[in-house]
Every structure is written in structure tokens, then in C-alpha cells.
C-alpha positions in Angstrom: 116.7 -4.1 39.2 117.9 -7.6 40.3 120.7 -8.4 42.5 123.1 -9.4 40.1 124.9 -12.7 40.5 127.9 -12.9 42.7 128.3 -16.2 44.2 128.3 -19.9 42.6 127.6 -23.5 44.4 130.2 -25.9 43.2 128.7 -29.8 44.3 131.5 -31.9 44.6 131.2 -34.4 47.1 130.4 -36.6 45.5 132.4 -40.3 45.1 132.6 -40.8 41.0 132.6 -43.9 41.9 132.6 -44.5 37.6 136.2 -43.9 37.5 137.2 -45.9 40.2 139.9 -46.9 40.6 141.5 -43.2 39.5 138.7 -41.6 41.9 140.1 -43.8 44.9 142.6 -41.5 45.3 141.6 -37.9 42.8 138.4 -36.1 43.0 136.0 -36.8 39.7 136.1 -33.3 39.4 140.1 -33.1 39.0 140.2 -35.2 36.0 141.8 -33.8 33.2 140.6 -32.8 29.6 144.1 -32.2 27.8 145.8 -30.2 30.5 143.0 -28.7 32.7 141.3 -30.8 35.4 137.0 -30.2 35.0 136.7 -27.8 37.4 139.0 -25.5 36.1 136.7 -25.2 33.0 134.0 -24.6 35.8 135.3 -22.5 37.7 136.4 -20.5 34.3 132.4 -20.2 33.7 131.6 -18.8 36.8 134.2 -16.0 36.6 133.0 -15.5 33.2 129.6 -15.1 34.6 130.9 -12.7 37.1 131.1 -14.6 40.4 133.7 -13.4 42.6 132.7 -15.8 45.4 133.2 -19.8 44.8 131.5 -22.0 47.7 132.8 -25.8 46.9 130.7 -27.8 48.8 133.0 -30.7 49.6 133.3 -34.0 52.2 136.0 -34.6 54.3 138.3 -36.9 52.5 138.3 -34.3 49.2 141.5 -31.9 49.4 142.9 -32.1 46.1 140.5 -29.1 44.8 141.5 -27.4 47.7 145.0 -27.7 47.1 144.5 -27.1 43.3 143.6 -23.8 43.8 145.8 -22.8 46.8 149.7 -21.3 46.4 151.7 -23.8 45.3 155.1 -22.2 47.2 157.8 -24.8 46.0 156.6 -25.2 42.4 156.7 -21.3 42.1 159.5 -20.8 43.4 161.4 -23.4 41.0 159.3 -22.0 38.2 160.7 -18.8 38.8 164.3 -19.2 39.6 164.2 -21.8 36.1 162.9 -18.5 34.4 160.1 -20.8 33.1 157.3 -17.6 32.9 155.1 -19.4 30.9 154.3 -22.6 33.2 154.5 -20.0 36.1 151.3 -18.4 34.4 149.8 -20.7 34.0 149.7 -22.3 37.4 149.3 -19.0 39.2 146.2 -18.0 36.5 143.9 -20.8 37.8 142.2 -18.5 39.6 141.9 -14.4 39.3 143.2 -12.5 42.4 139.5 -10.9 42.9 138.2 -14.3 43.1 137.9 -16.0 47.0 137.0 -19.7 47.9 135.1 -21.1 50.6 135.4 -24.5 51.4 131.8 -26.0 52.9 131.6 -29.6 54.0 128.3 -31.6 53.3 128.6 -34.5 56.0 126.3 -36.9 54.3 125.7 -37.3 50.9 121.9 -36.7 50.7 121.3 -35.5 47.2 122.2 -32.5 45.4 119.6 -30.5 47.3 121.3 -31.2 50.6 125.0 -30.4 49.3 123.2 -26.7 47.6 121.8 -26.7 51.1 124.5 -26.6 52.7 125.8 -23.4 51.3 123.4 -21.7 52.5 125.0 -19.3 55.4 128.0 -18.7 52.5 125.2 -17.6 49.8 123.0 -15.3 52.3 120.3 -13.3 51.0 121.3 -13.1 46.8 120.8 -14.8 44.0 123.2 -18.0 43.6 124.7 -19.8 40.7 125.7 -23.9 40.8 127.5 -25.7 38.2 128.1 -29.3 38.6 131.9 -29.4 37.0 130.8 -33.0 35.3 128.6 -31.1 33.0 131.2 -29.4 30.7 129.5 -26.9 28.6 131.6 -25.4 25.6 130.9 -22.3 23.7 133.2 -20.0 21.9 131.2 -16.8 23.1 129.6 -15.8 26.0 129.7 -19.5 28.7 126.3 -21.2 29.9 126.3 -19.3 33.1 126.6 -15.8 32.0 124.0 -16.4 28.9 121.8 -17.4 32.4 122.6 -14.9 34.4 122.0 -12.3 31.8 118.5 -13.5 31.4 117.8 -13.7 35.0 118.7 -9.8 35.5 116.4 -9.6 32.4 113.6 -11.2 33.8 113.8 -9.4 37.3 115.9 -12.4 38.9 113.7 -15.1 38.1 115.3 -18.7 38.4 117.1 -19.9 35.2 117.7 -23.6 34.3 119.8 -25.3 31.8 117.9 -27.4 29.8 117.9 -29.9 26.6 116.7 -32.0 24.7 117.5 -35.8 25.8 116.2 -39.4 24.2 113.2 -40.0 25.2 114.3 -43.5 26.5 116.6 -41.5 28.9 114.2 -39.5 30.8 114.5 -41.3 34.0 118.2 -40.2 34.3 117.5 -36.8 34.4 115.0 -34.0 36.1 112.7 -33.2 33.6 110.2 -30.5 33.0 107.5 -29.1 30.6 107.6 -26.4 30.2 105.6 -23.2 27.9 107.7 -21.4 25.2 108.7 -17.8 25.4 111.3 -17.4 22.6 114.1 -19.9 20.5 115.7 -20.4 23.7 113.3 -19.3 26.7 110.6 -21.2 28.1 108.7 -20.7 31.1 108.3 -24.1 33.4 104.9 -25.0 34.3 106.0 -28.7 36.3 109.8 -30.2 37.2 109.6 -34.1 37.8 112.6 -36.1 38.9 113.9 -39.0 36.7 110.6 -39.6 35.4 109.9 -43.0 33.5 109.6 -42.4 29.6 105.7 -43.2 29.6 105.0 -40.7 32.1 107.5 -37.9 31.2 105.9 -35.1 30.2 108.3 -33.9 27.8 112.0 -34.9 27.0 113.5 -31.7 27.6 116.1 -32.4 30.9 117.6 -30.1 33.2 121.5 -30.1 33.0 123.9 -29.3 35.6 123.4 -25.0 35.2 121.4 -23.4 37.7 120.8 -19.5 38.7 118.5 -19.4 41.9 116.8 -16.8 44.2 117.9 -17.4 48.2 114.3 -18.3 48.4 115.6 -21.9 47.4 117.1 -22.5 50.9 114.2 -22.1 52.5 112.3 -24.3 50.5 114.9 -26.7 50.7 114.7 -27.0 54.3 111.2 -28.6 53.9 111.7 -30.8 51.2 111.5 -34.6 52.3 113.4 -37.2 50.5 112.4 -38.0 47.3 113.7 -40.2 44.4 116.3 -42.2 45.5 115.9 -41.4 49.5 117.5 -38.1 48.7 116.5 -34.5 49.3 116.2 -33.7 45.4 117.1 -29.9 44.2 114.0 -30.3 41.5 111.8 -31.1 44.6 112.2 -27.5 45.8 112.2 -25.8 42.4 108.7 -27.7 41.6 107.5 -25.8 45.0 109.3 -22.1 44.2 107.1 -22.6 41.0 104.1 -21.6 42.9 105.7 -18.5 43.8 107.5 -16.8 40.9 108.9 -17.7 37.5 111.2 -20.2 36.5 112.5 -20.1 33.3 113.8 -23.5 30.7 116.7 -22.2 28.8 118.1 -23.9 25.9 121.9 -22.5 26.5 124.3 -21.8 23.3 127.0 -24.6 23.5 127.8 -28.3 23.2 127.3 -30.4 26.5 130.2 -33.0 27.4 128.7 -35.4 30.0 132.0 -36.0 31.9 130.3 -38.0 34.7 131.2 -40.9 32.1 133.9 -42.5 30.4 132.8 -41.5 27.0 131.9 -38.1 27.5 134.9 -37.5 29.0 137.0 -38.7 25.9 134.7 -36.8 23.7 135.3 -33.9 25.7 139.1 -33.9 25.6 138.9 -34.8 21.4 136.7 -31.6 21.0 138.8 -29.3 23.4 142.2 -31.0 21.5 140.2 -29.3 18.1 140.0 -26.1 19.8 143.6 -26.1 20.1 145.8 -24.7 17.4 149.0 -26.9 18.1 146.9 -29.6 18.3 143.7 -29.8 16.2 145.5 -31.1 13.2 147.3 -33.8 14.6 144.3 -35.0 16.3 142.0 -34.7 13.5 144.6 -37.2 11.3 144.8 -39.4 14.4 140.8 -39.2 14.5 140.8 -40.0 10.6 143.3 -43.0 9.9 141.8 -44.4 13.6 138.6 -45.1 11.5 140.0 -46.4 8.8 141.8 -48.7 11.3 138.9 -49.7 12.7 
């Protein structure tokens, strides 16, 4: 039987420079979607999954994550003594008491390869989840990374990736692969290319910011030279541990909100503001008489 998976890579060094000027000064990662910053959803998925390790993989000027999820003394405290137990909850629920977090720093920013990299004396010898919080994957069941991780112990811990189906003229935004189908949602991968023009693509089916990985990864890592972009490319090394073992496509159960932009972000908060009972109707009349506005 597989290790199970304990421990999940959190990226999030990078500079979102696509919300600047509100990144200047707050972490991409801690914008909100109604009243929950992104990586609170991620971190939520990860729990979910059952990770009881969180390894945020960070640079130097980021400490608004870290502060996020540290004791907030003087805002308990007033919460408390105002006898307001619901907002105390709440901001002492954003992370379970089992739950630690490690706080790595990636000096340069040299890809998402180098930043999984450089958790690699956190992760040790066990399989290893990453989520890149910009991604924000929805579903009213089980989340993206247990529905992986589940498969993984399945399959005798082979690799799992999140994968779907883009527009074709998109493929060079995204890793892509091709990839041999098991089942409705399974597919084994046969070749992983990074940002591949649209003529050359072999399929359209892109990898999405979902990963479970064997320690084996770091290893491979550590040889992989710069690719696209002049960065050390996570798809690099998972195109070499496919001569090794199995890697497996999966077409997860859920809606993908592409945060890393303006729009997907607003989409995001619209379809979480549905999910909420004090608020879906409001917002699907606001939604409504907005068209007929326009």
C-alpha cells in the first residue's frame, strides 16, 4: 500500500504582478472572493485531502500569508470580551489545530519547479501534494485534491495531475500532455510539453494547478535545466519520471476559476456569492437586471 498523502506545496512567491497596484502591497494569493482570501479555499482543499503539513513556499517580502494564518492576539481578545462568538470562529477556524505550517523561502524566482524544489528537505521521502491557490477549483463533494489523492493510493502512488480541456488557440499558456485513456476521468500520460504552440500541441488537454507527486520529483528536479522561459519547468521533470513509472491525466469533478486574472476572479466571487444562501438571490437579480442594463 502507498504512503498516503500528508504534506502539500503551496507556490506563492510569486509577484501577481496582474493586480498591481493591489499586489504592491497584498500577496495575489490574499485576494478575496466574498470574504475569504484564495488561499484559504486552498488551504481548505488540502485539509480536505488530508494534509496535516502545509509548506508555503514564499520570498522574502511576502508576510501577509504568514500573518493570516498566525494568532491574531488583539482581535481575539476584543472578539471575545465584545461576546462576538461567531466572528471569533471564524477567524480562529482558518486553520484546524492538527494542521502545522512551514514557511520555505525560494530566493529567486526560477519557475515553479525551482519554488516545489525548494521544499524538498520539508517533504522528505513521501508523496507530496501542490496547489497553486490561483487555480480555485469548486466542487460540492469531495475537492480536487482528495478525488487525486484517492486515485494515487489506488494506483499504488502513481503521480496524479489535474487536467482539462483548454482552446486549442491557448495551448501555449499552459503544460500540455497526451495522454492514453483509462476510464471517464483517468488517463495515463504518454508525453508532457510546456506551453506548446497550437500547431504542434499534441492534444489540448492542459495541466492545471493540482498536482500529487512521488519524492522521486526532487531528484529529478535537481537535474532539470532551464527550459521555456529560462526557467526550471515542473513539466520538465514530470516528462523524465515518465520513463520510470506512471503518471496519470485526471479530468477532476469541479468548475475551475482561473484567479490569476481579473475575470476569473470576478467569476469566482459571482459563483461562490451563488453558493451562499443569504446571498445567491440577491446576486442572481443584480446578475439579471445588469444584463438588461447592458
Amino acid at each position: 500500500m502507498a504512503k498516503p498523502m500528508r504534506k502539500v506545496v503551496f507556490p506563492v512567491a510569486g509577484l501577481g504582478t496582474r493586480f498591481l497596484p493591489a499586489t504592491k502591497t497584498v500577496a495575489k494569493e490574499m485576494l478575496p472572493v466574498l470574504d475569504r482570501p484564495l488561499i484559504q479555499y486552498a488551504v481548505d482543499e488540502a485539509v480536505d485531502a488530508g494534509a496535516d503539513t502545509l509548506i508555503f513556499v514564499t520570498n522574502r517580502y511576502k508576510h501577509a500569508i504568514a500573518d493570516y494564518f498566525d494568532k491574531a492576539y488583539e482581535l481575539e481578545s476584543k472578539l471575545s470580551q465584545s461576546g462576538k462568538k461567531e466572528l471569533l470562529a471564524l477567524v480562529q477556524g482558518t486553520l484546524p489545530k492538527h494542521v502545522r505550517c512551514i514557511f520555505v523561502t525560494q530566493p529567486e524566482a526560477l519557475g515553479l519547479g525551482h519554488a516545489v524544489l525548494c521544499a524538498k528537505q520539508v517533504v522528505g521521502d513521501e508523496p507530496f501534494g501542490v496547489i497553486l491557490a490561483d487555480d480555485l477549483i469548486w466542487n460540492a463533494g469531495k475537492s480536487c485534491l482528495r478525488q487525486m489523492s484517492e486515485l494515487s493510493q489506488r494506483e499504488n502512488g502513481a503521480g496524479v495531475i489535474a487536467v482539462e480541456e483548454v482552446p486549442r488557440d491557448q495551448t501555449d499558456k499552459y503544460g500540455i500532455v497526451d495522454a492514453t485513456k483509462i476510464n471517464e476521468r483517468a488517463a495515463k500520460i504518454n508525453l508532457v510539453v510546456e506551453k506548446p504552440k497550437p500547431d504542434v500541441a499534441p492534444s489540448n488537454l492542459a495541466i492545471v494547478g493540482r498536482y500529487v507527486l512521488p519524492a522521486r520529483i526532487f531528484e529529478l528536479l535537481e537535474k532539470t535545466e532551464p527550459g521555456a522561459g529560462g526557467e526550471i519547468q515542473l513539466t520538465d521533470a514530470i516528462e523524465a519520471l515518465l520513463g520510470e513509472r506512471s503518471v496519470l491525466a485526471y479530468r477532476f469533478e469541479g468548475t475551475r476559476f482561473d484567479c490569476g486574472n481579473k475575470l476569473g476572479l470576478v467569476q469566482a466571487t459571482l459563483h461562490m456569492a451563488m453558493q451562499d444562501p443569504k446571498l445567491a438571490a440577491a446576486t442572481k437579480d443584480f446578475i439579471r437586471t445588469s444584463r438588461i442594463a447592458g
